[in-house]
C-alpha positions in Angstrom: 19.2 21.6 13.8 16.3 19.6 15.0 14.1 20.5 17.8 14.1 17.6 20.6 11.0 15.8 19.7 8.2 16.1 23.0 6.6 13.0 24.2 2.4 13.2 24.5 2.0 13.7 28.5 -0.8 14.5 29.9 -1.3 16.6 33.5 -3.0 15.8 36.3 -3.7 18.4 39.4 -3.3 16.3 42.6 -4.0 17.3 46.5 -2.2 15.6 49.2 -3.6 15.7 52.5 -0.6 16.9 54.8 0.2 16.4 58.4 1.7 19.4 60.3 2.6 20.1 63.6 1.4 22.1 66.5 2.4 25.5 64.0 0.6 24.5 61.2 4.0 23.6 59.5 4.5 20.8 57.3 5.6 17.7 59.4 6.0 15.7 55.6 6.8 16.2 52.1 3.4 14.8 50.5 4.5 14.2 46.9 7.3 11.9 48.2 4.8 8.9 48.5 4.5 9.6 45.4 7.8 9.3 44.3 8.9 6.2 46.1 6.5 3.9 44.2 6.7 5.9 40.7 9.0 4.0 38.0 11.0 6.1 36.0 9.6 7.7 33.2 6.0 7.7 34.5 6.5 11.3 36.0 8.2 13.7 34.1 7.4 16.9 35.7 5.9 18.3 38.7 5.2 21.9 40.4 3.7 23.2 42.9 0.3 25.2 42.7 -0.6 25.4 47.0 -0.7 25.3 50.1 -4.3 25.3 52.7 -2.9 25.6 56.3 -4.6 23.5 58.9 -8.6 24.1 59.5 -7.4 24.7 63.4 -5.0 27.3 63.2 -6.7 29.8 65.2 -5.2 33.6 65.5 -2.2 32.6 67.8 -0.8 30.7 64.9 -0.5 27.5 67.0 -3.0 24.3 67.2 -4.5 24.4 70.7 -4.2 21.0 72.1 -7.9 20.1 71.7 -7.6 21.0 67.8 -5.0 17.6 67.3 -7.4 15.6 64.4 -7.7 19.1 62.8 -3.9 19.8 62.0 -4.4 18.2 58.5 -3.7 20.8 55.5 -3.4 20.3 52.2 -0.9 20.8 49.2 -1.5 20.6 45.9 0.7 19.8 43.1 0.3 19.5 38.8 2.1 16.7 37.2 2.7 15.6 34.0 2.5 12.2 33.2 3.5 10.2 30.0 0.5 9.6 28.0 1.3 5.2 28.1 2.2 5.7 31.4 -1.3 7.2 32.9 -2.4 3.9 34.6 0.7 3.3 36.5 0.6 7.3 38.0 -2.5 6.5 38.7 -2.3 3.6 40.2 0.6 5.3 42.3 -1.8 7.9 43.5 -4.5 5.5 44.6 -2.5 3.2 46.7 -0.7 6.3 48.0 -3.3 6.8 50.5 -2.3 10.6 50.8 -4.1 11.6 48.1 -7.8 13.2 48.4 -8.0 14.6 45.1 -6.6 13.8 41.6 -7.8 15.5 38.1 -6.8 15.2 34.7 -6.2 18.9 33.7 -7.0 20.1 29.6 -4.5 22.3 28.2 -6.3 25.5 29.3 -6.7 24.5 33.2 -2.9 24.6 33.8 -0.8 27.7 35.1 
């Protein structure tokens, strides 16, 4: 039997910025702006590599009312990406607005 052959992808490592609330807990699901404008076979895997909590978060674990423009974390996610299909994910990520940071990863920087 014949292995299923692999398409050529290519990864990406990509961090959100990510609203949270007064507990430094998620408040959205970053990668879903993502997902709403990416057409189907552009993306065809993604994980999760982290999570920065809030610069405010202070010992009390809650966001003193003063710290409000600081409860912006971040997460950051690897995806990979059909190799024809690189300009539209990246496209997706630009106009996604959410984005701060996206990097094509070699075959040695992934997890």
């Amino acid at each position: 039997m014949r292995a299923p052959r692999q398409l050529p992808t290519t990864k990406y490592r990509v961090t959100f910025m990510e609203r949270t609330n007064a507990a430094g807990e998620p408040s959205e699901f970053p990668p879903d702006y993502l997902a709403i404008e990416t057409a189907d076979g552009v993306v065809l895997d993604r994980t999760f590599v982290e999570r920065t909590e809030p610069a405010a978060l202070h010992s009390a674990e809650r966001l003193e009312e003063d710290d409000s423009f600081l409860s912006v974390g971040s997460e950051t996610w690897d995806y990979e990406v059909a190799d024809k299909r690189q300009d539209d994910f990246l496209a997706v990520v630009k106009n996604s607005r959410m984005a701060m940071e996206c990097l094509p990863l070699g075959d040695d920087d992934s997890a």
